[in-house]
GULUM-599667 format. One line per field, with one value per residue (C-alpha): x, y, z; residue in three letters; residue number from 0. Coordinates in steps of 0.5 Angstrom, whole numbers, plus 500, padded with zeros to 3 digits. Each point is the difference from the previous one (the first is absolute). Layout:
N
px: X|... .
py: Y|... .
pz: Z|... .
resn: ALA|... .
resi: NUM|... .
***
This chain:
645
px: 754|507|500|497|501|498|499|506|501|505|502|505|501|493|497|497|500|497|496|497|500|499|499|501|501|498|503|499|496|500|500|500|503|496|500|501|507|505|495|505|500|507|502|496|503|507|499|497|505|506|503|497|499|492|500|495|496|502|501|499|501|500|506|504|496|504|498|502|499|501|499|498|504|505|505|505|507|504|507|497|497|492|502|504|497|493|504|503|493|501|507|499|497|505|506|495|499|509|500|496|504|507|496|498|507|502|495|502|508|502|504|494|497|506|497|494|499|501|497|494|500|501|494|497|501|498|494|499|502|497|493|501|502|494|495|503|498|507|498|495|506|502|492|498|505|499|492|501|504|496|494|503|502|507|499|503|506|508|501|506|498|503|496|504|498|492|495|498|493|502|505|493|497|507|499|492|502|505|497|495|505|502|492|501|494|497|501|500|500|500|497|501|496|504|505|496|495|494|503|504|494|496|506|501|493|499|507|498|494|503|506|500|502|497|500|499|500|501|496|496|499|492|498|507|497|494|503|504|498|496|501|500|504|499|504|497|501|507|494|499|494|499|494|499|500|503|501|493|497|504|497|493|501|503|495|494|504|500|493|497|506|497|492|502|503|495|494|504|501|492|499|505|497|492|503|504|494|495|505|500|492|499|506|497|492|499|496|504|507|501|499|506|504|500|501|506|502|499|503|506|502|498|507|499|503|505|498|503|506|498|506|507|500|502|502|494|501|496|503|496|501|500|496|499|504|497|498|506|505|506|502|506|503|504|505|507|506|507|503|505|502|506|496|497|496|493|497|492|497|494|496|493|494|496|496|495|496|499|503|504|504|507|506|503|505|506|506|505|495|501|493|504|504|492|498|506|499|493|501|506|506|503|500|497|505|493|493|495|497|495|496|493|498|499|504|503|505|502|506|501|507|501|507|498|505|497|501|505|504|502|493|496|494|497|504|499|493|501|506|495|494|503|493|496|500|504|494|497|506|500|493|502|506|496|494|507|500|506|499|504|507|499|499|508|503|504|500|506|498|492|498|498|493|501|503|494|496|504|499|493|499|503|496|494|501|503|492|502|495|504|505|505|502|505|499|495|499|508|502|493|497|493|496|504|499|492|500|504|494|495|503|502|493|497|505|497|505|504|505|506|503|505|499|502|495|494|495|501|500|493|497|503|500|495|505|507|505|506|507|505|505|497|494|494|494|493|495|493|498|507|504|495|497|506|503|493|500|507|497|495|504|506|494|497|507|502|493|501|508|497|494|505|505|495|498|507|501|493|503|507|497|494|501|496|500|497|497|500|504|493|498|508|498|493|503|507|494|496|506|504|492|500|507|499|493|504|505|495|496|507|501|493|501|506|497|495|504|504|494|497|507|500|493|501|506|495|496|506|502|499|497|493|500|493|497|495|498|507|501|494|502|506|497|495|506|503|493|499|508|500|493|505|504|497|497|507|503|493|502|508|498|496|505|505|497 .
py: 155|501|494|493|495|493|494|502|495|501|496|498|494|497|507|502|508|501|496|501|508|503|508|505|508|504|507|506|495|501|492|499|494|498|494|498|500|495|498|501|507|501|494|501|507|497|495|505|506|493|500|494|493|496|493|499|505|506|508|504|507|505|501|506|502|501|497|504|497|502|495|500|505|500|506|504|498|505|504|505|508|500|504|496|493|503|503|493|498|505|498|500|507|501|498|502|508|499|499|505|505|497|501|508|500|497|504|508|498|504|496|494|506|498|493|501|492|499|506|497|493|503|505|494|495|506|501|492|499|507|497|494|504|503|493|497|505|503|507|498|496|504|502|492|499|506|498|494|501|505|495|495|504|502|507|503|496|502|499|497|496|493|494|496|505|500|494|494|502|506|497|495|507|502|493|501|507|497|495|505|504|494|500|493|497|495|504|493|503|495|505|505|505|497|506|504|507|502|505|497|494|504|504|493|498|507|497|493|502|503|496|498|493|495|498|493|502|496|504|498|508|500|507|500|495|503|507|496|493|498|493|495|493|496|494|495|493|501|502|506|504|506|506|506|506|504|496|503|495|495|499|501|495|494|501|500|494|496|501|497|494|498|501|496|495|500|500|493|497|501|497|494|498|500|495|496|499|498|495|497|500|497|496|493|502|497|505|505|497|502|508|499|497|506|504|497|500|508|500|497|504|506|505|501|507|500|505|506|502|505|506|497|499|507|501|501|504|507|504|499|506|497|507|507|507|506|505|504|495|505|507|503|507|504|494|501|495|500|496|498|502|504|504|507|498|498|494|503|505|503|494|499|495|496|493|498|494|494|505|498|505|501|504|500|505|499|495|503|506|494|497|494|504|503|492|499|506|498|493|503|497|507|507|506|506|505|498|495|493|499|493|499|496|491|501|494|502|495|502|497|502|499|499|493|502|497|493|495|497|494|498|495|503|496|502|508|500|495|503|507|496|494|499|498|492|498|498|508|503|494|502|508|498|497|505|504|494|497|492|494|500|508|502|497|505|505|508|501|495|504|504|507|498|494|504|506|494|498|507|501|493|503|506|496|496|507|501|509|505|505|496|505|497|503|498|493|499|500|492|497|498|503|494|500|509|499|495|505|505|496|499|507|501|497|502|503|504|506|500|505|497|503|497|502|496|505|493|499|507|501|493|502|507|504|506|502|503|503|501|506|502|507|496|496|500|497|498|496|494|496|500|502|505|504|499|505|504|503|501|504|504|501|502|506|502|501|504|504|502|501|505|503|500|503|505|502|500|505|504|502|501|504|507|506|506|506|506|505|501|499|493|497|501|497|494|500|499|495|496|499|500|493|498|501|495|496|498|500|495|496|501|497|495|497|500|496|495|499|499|495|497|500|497|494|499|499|495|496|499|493|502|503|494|498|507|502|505|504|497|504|506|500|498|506|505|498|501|507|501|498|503|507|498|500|507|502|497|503|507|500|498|505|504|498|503 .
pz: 054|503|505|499|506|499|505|504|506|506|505|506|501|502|501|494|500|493|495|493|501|494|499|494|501|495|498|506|504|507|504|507|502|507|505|506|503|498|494|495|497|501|496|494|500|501|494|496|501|499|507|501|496|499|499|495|495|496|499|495|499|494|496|503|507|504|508|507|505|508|506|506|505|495|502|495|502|496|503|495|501|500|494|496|501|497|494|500|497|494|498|492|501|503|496|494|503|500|494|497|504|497|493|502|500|495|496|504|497|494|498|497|497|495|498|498|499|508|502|497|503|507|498|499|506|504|497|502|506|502|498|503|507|499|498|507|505|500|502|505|504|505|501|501|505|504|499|503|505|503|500|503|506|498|497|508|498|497|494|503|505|500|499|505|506|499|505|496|499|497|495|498|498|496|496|499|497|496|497|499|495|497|497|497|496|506|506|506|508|506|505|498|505|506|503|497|504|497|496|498|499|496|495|498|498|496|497|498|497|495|498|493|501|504|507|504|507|507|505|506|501|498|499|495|496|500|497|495|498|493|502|505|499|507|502|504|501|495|494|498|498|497|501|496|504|507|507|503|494|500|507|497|495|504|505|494|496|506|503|492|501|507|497|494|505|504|495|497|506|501|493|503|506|496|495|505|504|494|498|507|500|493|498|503|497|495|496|502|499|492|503|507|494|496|505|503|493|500|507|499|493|503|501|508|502|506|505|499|505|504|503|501|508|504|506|505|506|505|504|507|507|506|503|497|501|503|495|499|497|499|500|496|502|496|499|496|499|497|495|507|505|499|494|498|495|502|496|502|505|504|498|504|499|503|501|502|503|493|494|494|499|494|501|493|497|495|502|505|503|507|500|503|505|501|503|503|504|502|502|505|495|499|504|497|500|502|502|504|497|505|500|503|505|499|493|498|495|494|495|493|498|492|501|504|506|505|497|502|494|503|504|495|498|506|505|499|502|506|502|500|504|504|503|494|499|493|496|501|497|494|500|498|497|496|498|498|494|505|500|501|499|498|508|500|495|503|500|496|495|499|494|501|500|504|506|499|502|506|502|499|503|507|500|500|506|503|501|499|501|496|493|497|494|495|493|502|493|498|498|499|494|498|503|507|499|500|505|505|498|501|507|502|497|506|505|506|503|497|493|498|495|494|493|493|497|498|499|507|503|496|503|507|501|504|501|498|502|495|504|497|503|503|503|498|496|501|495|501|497|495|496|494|504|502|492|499|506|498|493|502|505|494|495|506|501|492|499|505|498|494|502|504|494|496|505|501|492|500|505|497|493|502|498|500|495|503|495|507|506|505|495|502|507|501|495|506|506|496|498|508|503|495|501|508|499|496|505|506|495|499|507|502|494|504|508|497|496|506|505|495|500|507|501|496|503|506|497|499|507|503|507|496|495|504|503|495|502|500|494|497|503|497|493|501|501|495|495|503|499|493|499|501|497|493|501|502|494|495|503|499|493|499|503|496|494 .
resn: UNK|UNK|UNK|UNK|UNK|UNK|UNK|UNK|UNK|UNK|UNK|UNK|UNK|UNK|UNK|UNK|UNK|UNK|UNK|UNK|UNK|UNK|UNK|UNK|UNK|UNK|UNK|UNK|UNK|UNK|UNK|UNK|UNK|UNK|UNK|UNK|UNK|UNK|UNK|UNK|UNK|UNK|UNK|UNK|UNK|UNK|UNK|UNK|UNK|UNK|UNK|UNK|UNK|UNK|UNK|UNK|UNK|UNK|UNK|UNK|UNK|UNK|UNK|UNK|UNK|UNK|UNK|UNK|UNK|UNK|UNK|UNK|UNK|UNK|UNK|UNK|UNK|UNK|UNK|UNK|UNK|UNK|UNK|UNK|UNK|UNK|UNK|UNK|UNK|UNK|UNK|UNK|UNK|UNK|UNK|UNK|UNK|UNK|UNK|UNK|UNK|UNK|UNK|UNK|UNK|UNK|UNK|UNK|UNK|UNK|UNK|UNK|UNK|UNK|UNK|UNK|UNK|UNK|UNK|UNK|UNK|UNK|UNK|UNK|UNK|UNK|UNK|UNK|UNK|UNK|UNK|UNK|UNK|UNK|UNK|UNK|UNK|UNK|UNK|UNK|UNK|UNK|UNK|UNK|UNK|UNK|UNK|UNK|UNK|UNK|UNK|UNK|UNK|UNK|UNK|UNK|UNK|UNK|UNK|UNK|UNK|UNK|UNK|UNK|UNK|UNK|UNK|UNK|UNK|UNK|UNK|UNK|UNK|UNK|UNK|UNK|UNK|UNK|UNK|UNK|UNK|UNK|UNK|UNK|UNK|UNK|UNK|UNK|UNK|UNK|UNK|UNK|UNK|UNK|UNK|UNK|UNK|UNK|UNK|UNK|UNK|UNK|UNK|UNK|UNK|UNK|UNK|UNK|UNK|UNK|UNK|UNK|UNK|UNK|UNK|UNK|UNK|UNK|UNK|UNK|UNK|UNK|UNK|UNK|UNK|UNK|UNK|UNK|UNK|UNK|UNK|UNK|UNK|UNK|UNK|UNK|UNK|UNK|UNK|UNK|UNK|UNK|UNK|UNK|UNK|UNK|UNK|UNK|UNK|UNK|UNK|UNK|UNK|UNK|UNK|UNK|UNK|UNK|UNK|UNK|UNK|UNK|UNK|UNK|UNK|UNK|UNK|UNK|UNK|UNK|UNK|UNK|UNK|UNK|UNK|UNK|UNK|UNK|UNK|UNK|UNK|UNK|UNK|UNK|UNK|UNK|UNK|UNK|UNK|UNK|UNK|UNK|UNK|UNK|UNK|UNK|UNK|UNK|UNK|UNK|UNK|UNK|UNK|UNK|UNK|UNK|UNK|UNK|UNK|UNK|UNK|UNK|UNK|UNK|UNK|UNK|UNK|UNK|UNK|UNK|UNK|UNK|UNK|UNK|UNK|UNK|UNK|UNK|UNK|UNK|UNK|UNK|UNK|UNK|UNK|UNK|UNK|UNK|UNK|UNK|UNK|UNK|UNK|UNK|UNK|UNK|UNK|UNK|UNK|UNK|UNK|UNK|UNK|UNK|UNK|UNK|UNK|UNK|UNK|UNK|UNK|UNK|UNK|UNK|UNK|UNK|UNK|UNK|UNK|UNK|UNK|UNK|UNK|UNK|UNK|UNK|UNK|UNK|UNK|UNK|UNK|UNK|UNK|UNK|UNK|UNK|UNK|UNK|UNK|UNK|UNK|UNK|UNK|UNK|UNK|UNK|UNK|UNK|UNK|UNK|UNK|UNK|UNK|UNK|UNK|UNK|UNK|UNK|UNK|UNK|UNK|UNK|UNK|UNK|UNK|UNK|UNK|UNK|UNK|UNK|UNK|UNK|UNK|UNK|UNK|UNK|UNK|UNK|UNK|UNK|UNK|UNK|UNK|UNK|UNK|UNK|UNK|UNK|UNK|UNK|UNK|UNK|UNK|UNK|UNK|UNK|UNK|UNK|UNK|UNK|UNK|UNK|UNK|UNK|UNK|UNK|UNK|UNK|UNK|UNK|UNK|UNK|UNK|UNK|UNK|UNK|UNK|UNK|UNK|UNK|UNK|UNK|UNK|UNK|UNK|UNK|UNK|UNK|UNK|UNK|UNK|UNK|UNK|UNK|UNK|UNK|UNK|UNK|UNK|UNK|UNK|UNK|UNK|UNK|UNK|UNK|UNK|UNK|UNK|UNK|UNK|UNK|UNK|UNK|UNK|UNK|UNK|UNK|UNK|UNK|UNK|UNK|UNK|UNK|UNK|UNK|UNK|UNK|UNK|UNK|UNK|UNK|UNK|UNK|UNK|UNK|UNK|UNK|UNK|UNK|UNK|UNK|UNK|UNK|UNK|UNK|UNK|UNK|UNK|UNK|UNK|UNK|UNK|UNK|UNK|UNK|UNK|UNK|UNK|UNK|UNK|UNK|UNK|UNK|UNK|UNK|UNK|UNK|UNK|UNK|UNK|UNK|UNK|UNK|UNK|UNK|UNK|UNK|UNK|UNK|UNK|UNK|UNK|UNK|UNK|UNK|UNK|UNK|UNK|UNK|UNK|UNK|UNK|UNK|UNK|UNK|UNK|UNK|UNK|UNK|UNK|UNK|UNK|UNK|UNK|UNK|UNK|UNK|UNK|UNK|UNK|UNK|UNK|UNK|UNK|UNK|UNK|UNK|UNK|UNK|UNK|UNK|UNK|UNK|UNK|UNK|UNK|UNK|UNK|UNK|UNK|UNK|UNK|UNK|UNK|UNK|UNK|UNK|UNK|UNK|UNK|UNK|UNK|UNK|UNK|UNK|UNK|UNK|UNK|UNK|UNK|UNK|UNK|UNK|UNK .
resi: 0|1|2|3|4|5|6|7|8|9|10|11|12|13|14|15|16|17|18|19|20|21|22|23|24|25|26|27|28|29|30|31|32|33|34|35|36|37|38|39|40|41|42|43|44|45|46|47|48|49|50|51|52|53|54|55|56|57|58|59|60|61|62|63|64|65|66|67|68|69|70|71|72|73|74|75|76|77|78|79|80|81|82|83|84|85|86|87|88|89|90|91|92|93|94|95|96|97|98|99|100|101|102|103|104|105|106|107|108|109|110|111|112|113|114|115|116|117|118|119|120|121|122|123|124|125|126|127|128|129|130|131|132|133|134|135|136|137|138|139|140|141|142|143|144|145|146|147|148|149|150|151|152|153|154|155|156|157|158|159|160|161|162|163|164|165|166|167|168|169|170|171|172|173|174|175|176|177|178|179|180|181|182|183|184|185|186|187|188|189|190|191|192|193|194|195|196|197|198|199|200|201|202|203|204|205|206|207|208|209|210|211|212|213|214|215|216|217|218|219|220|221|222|223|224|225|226|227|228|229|230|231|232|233|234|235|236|237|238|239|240|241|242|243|244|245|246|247|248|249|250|251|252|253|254|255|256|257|258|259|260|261|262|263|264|265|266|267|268|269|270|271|272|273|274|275|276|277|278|279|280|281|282|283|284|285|286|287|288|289|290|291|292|293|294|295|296|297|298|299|300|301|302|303|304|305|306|307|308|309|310|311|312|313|314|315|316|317|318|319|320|321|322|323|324|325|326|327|328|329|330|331|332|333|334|335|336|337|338|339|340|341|342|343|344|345|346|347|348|349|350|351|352|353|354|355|356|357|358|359|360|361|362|363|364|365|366|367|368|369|370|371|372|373|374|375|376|377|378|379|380|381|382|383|384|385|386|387|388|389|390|391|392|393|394|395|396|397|398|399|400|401|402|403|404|405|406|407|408|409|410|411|412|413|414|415|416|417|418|419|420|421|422|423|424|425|426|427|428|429|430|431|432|433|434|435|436|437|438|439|440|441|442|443|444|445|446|447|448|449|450|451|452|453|454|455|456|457|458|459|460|461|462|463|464|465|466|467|468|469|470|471|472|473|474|475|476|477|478|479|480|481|482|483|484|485|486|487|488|489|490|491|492|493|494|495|496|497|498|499|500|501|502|503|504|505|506|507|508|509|510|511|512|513|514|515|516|517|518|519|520|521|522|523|524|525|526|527|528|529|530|531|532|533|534|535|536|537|538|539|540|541|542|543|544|545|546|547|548|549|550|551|552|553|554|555|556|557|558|559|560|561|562|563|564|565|566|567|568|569|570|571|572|573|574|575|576|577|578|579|580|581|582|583|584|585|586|587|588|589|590|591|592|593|594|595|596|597|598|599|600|601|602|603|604|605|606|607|608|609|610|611|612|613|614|615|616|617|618|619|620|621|622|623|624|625|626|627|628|629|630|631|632|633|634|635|636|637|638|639|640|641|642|643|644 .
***
């Protein structure tokens, strides 16, 4: 066990954040802390790392674990390079491979060859301290720092860059990656995944799970904690609970342990209401007096069980349309943007797609490739450089800004939405405010005082009472707790109109997503179905392209080695015939191999379109060209093996 924590209680004032919170971390086990926003997660992570004091209970640690520790949206602040605050990490690797050099030498002068009793000890303290640069992971130094860099997004970066130039999320990244080098025995990360893009996301995970010390994690990214996670410890009601396994059965667990709590409850309290109604039949019989006695006497040392707490309260809302769209919602050509207006560079080009009436569609791609800048365009907040955004007709569009840039710092809460909709009486906007968990004096905050979560629901509670047919919503989910997150599902779920939402979060874009769409700087590419299923379509696709480099490489192989040994003049020449006849087959047959690919390619591309997504007869058309295609393109392969021979 590397950590014990007992009966921790933490207030401020009269509210009690923390109360007989007890948990332990064993050696190399993976926790996710979870609970609702403002639950008290972070301080608990702050207590236990020693930035923060407790009222009340104790901390145990084994002896020497060394605890790091990372907070919430915690950027480095350094006047170094990249370089030089990573290799920072390894002082006494460093000041230990300076050494060895001096002692190198000291053993190449020859004048210590003249003191052989101080050229043995030197001998000597080389061999140590070489055996200990070696046990301490001296040689695999610069190999870690630049692995790490690289997975955490800064492998395209000089080495020399200074920290001090770099935006605030990528200096969270460059100190989530030197925590990582630090490799301390109990690894603390508070959100961790916030700033991070799916590849980055996923690099981490395979990182994580084969760290050699152990990991408690705050994290409201499901699908991170379902990759990660062995553990779960919930704080609820400030007491903390533990689960044995991923997030997916935690839910699981909760769900099954209170549906048996409410059973028991209810079963006693039938047990209750049959005894009490007994006693009030019998108590004043006189043959039967002794019998409702007893069973007063049963009733009153009976330990009655207190109904079990459903879910804490959650925020309740859904998005309603006031009328429909046209079945074309949207219609994007060839459309290009600049990172300004007085740049060369383009941030992305020739991207096209389509939206049709009632879709869920994502657009993701890695941080910087301008998905943001791609919305805005959408919503007429930026100009493209080339290229049309064609909106359908009735569409009533409703734009989530991550940023939060169309809140009013100094309104109050109240005032935000009531200054958006000034015909809608005040006890309906107190309404909404309070399906948003806004109540009482909390409607009188004001917006530069909210948390990220708070001002997130803000923002949702005045798209809802926009009454969109079309929501663009960039990274919905950023700022909300896991519960506030399946609530939002749950709501876009029952959403009537059309979704383009950008998101990181993979559970999310697996829950929601109908069809994807991956930006690049040289267009677009388009994938049925989630995030899931985009992941093993492009493992399909990777596999079918190395199997045929790697057909086409043996072939080439066959055909350089191939040789031929003719015993006469007439043998050599029929031997010449035969082999250009085959290699004249074999490139018709590479070539027939490459016109069918690309026709299958082209088909389903077809099948992705949007316009066909109802016309079933089209849609089996298309599928039985591709059959027939597939279907020839298997012979095709058979007789370019037999070609190849």
């Amino acid at each position: 066990m590397l950590l014990q924590v007992s009966n921790i209680r933490k207030s401020y004032g009269i509210d009690v954040i923390l109360q007989d919170i007890s948990m332990q971390v064993l050696e190399r086990e993976r926790v996710g802390l979870v609970g609702v926003n403002g639950a008290g997660k972070s301080t608990l992570l702050k207590i236990i790392a020693g930035e923060l004091s407790f009222d009340s209970g104790a901390i145990h640690k084994a002896k020497e674990t060394r605890i790091g520790y990372l907070a919430q949206n915690s950027g480095l602040q350094s006047d170094r390079t990249i370089e030089a605050e990573m290799r920072a990490v390894f002082a006494h690797l460093l000041d230990a491979e300076q050494e060895l050099r001096q002692l190198e030498q000291q053993i190449a002068d020859p004048e210590l060859h003249n003191q052989p009793k101080r050229y043995e000890e030197i001998l000597e303290r080389y061999a140590r301290r070489s055996d200990w640069f070696r046990e301490q992971g001296g040689f695999e130094m610069n190999t870690r720092i630049n692995s790490v860099l690289h997975g955490m997004g800064f492998g395209e970066f000089p080495s020399d860059t200074r920290i001090a130039t770099l935006s605030g999320g990528q200096k969270t990244r460059l100190a989530l990656a030197r925590i990582l080098l630090q490799s301390p025995d109990l690894l603390m990360l508070d959100e961790p995944t916030n700033y991070l893009d799916i590849p980055t996301l996923t690099w981490l995970e395979g990182y994580l799970r084969s760290y050699s010390g152990a990991i408690l994690v705050v994290s409201h990214d499901r699908y991170f904690l379902d990759a990660l996670a062995t553990t779960i410890i919930e704080i609820e009601r400030h007491a903390a609970k533990r689960y044995t396994g991923n997030y997916s059965r935690y839910m699981e667990l909760k769900s099954a342990e209170y549906e048996s709590e409410l059973k028991q409850y209810e079963k006693q309290q039938d047990e209750i209401a049959k005894m009490e109604q007994f006693i009030q039949k019998n108590i004043v019989r006189a043959s039967t007096t002794k019998r409702a006695q007893s069973r007063r006497k049963a009733l009153d040392r009976m330990d009655v069980l207190d109904r079990p707490l459903g879910d804490l309260k959650k925020a309740n809302f859904m998005f309603q349309i006031e009328r429909h769209t046209g079945k074309d919602v949207l219609d994007v050509a060839d459309l290009s943007v600049k990172f300004d207006e007085n740049s060369d560079r383009t941030l992305f080009r020739q991207v096209s797609f389509q939206l049709q009436r009632s879709e869920t569609v994502a657009l993701i791609g890695p941080n910087g490739i301008g998905k943001s800048t791609l919305l805005k365009v959408l919503v007429g907040q930026r100009q493209p450089t080339t290229g049309t955004v064609r909106w359908g007709s009735n569409v009533k569009l409703g734009y989530y800004d991550q940023e939060q840039t169309g809140l009013t710092p100094s309104n109050t809460v109240l005032e935000e939405l009531w200054s958006e909709y000034p015909h809608l009486e005040e006890a309906r906007i107190r309404t909404v405010l309070g399906s948003f968990l806004f109540s009482g004096e909390d409607v009188l905050k004001r917006i530069s005082s909210l948390s990220g979560g708070e001002k997130a629901r803000v923002s949702l509670a005045k798209l809802m009472l926009l009454q969109a047919n079309v929501l663009i919503l960039d990274e919905p989910t950023n700022h909300l707790d896991l519960f506030s997150k399946e609530v939002l599902e749950a709501a876009l779920l029952d959403f009537e109109g059309t979704l383009l939402f950008i998101s990181h979060d993979r559970y999310f874009l697996n829950k929601m997503a109908e069809r994807i769409v991956e930006l690049s700087p040289n267009g677009t590419e388009h994938f049925l179905g989630n995030y899931d299923d985009m992941i093993e379509k492009k493992a399909e696709l990777e596999e079918i392209r190395r199997e045929a480099a790697a057909k086409l490489a043996a072939a080439s192989n066959k055909q350089q080695t191939s040789t031929t040994a003719p015993t006469s003049y007439e043998i050599d020449k029929q031997a010449k015939r035969e082999e250009r006849s085959r290699l004249r087959k074999l490139e018709q047959t590479e070539q027939t191999i490459s016109e069918l690919e690309e026709q299958i390619a082209e088909l389903e591309v077809q099948l992705t379109d949007p316009s066909i997504f109802n016309d079933y007869m089209r849609i089996q058309e298309i599928q039985a060209q591709i059959d027939k295609h597939r279907s020839a393109l298997a012979a095709a392969y058979e007789e370019w093996e037999q070609l190849s021979e």
